[in-house]
Backbone as CSV, one residue per row, in Angstrom:
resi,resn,N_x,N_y,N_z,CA_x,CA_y,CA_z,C_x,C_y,C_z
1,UNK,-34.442,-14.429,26.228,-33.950,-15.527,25.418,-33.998,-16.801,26.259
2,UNK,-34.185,-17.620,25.762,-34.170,-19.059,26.491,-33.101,-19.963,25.433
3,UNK,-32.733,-20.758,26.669,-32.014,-21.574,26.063,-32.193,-22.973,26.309
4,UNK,-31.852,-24.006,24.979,-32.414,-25.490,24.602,-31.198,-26.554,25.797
5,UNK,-32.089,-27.180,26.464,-31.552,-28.080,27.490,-31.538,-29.310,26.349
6,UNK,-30.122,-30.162,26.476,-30.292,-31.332,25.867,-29.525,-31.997,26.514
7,UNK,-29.649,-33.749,26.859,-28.909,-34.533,27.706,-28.365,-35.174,27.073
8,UNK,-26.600,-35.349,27.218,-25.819,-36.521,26.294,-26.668,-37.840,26.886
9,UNK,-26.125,-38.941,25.905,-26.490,-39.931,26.300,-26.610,-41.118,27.894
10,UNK,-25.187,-40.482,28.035,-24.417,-40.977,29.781,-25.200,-40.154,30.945
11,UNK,-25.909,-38.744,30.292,-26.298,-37.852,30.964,-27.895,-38.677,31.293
12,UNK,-28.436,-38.997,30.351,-29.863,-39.368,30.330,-29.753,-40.808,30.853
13,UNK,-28.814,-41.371,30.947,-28.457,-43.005,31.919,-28.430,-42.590,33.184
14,UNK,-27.618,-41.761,33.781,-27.249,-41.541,34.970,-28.971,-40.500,35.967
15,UNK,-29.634,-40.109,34.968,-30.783,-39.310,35.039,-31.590,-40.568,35.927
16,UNK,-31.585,-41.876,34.918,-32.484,-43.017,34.992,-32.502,-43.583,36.399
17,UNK,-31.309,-43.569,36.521,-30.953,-44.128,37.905,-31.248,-43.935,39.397
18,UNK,-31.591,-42.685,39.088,-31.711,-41.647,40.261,-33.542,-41.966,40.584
19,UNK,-33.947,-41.872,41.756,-35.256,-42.135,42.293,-36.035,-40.960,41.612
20,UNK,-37.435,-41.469,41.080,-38.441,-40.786,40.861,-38.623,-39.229,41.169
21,UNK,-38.487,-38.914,42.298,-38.468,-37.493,43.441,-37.435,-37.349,42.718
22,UNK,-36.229,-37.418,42.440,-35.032,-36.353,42.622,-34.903,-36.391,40.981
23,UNK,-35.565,-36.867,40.882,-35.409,-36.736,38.898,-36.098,-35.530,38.558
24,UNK,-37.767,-35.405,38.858,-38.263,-34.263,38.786,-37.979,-33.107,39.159
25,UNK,-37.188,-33.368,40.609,-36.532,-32.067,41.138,-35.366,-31.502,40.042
26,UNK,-34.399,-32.494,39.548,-34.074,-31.915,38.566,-34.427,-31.254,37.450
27,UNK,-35.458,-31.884,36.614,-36.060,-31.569,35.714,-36.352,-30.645,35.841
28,UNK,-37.675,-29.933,36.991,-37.954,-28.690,37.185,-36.992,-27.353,37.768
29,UNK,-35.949,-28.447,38.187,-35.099,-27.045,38.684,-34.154,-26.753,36.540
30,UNK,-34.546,-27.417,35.828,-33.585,-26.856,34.714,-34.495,-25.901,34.085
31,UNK,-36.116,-26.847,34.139,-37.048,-25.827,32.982,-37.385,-24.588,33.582
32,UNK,-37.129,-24.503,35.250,-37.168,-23.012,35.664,-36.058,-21.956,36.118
33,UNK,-35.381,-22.737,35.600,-34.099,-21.702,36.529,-32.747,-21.728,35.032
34,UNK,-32.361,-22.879,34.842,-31.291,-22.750,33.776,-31.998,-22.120,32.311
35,UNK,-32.910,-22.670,31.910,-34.103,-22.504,30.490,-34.462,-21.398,30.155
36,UNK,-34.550,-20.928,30.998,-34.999,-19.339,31.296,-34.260,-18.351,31.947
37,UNK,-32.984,-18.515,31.596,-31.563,-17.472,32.090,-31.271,-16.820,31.201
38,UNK,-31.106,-15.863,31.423,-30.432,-14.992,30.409,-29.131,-15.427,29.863
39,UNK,-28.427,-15.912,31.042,-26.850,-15.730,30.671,-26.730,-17.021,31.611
40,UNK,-26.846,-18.535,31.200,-26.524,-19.503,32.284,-25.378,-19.592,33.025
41,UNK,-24.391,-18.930,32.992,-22.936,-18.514,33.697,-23.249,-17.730,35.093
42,UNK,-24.352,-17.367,34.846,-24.840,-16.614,35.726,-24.973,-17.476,37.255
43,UNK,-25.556,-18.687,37.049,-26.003,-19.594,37.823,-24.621,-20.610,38.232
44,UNK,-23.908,-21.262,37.150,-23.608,-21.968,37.230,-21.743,-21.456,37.267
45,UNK,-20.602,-22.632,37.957,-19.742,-22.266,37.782,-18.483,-23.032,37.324
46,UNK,-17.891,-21.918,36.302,-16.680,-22.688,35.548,-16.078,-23.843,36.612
47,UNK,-15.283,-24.755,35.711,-14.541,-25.740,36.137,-13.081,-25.191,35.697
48,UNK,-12.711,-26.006,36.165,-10.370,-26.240,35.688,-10.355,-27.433,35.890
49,UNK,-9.431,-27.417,35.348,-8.472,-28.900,35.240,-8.848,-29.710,34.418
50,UNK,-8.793,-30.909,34.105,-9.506,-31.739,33.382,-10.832,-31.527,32.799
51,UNK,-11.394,-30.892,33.534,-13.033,-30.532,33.344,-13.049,-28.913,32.883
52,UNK,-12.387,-28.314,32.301,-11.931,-26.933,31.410,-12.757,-26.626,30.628
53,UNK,-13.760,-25.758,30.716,-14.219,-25.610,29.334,-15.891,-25.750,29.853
54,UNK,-16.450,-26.946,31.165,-17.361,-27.341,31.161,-18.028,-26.155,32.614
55,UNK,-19.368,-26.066,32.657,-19.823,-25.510,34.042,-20.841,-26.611,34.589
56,UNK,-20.619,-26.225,35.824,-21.048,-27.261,37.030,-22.506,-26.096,37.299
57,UNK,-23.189,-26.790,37.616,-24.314,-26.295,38.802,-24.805,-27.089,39.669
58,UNK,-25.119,-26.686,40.587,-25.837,-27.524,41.722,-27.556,-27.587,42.137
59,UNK,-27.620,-28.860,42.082,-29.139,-28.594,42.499,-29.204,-29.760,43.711
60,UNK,-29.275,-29.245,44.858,-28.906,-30.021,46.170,-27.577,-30.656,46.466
61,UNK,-27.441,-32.238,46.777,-26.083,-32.769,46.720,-25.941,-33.267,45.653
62,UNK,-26.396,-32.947,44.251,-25.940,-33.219,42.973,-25.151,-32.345,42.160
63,UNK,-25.074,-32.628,41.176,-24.257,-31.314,40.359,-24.572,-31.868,38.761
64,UNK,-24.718,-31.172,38.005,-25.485,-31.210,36.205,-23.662,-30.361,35.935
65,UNK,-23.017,-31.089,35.347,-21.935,-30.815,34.851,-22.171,-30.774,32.813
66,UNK,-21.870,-29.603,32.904,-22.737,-29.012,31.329,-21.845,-28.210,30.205
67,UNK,-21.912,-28.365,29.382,-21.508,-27.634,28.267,-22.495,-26.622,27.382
68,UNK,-21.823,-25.102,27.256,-22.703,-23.938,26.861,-22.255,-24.085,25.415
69,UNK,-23.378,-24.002,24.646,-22.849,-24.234,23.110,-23.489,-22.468,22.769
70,UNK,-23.045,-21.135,22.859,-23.495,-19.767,22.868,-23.909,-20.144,21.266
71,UNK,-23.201,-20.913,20.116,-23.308,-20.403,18.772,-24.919,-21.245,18.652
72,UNK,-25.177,-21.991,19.189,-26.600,-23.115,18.972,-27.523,-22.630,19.881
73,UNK,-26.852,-22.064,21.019,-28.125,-21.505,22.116,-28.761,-22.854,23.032
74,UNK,-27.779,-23.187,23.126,-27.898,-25.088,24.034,-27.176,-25.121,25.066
75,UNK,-27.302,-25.787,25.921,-26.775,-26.329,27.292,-26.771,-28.006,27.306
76,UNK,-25.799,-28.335,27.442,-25.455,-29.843,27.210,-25.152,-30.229,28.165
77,UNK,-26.285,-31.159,29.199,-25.627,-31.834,30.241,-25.124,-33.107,29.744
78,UNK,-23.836,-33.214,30.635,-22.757,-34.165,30.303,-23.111,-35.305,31.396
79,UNK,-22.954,-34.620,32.606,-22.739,-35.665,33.494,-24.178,-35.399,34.606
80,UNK,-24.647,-35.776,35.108,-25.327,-35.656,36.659,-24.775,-36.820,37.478
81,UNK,-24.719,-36.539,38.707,-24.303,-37.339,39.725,-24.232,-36.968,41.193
82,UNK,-24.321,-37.368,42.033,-24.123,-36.768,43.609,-22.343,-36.010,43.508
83,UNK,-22.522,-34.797,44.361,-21.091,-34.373,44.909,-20.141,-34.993,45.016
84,UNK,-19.916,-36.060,45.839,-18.464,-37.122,45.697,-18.312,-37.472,44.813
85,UNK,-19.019,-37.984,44.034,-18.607,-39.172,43.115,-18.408,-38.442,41.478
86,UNK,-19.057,-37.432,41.304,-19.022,-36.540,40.011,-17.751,-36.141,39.267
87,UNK,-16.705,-35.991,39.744,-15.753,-35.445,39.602,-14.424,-36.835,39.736
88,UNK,-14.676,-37.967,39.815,-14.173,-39.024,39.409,-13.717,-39.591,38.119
């Protein structure tokens, strides 16, 4: 089963920002590794607190902070951003 990557809006701003190189690195680290998971929980890991509900993954010193929609078969990145500043 594969599952549909889609970027909120703030998600696809914060995408923009980021240099050429580390955009693709993202990109390709979702269409090969999250897209093609069986079970994206697998990879990625729950949050608490404020952020309840959402899973984090890492791809270097960034993090794709995401929402699993199981009933649509989607993954909703919310946020991307470097490690420090993500969780602000």
């Amino acid at each position: 089963m594969t599952w549909k990557v889609e970027f909120d809006n703030r998600a696809r701003k914060e995408l923009r920002k980021l240099d050429q190189h580390t955009q693709k690195d993202i990109l390709k680290w979702i269409r090969q590794t999250l897209a093609t998971e069986e079970n994206p929980r697998r990879t990625g890991s729950a949050l608490k607190g404020r952020f309840k509900g959402l899973w984090r993954y890492r791809v270097g010193d960034l993090r794709l902070i995401c929402q699993i929609q199981d009933s649509d078969i989607v993954i909703l990145v919310v946020r991307i951003g470097h490690r420090r500043d993500i969780y602000k």
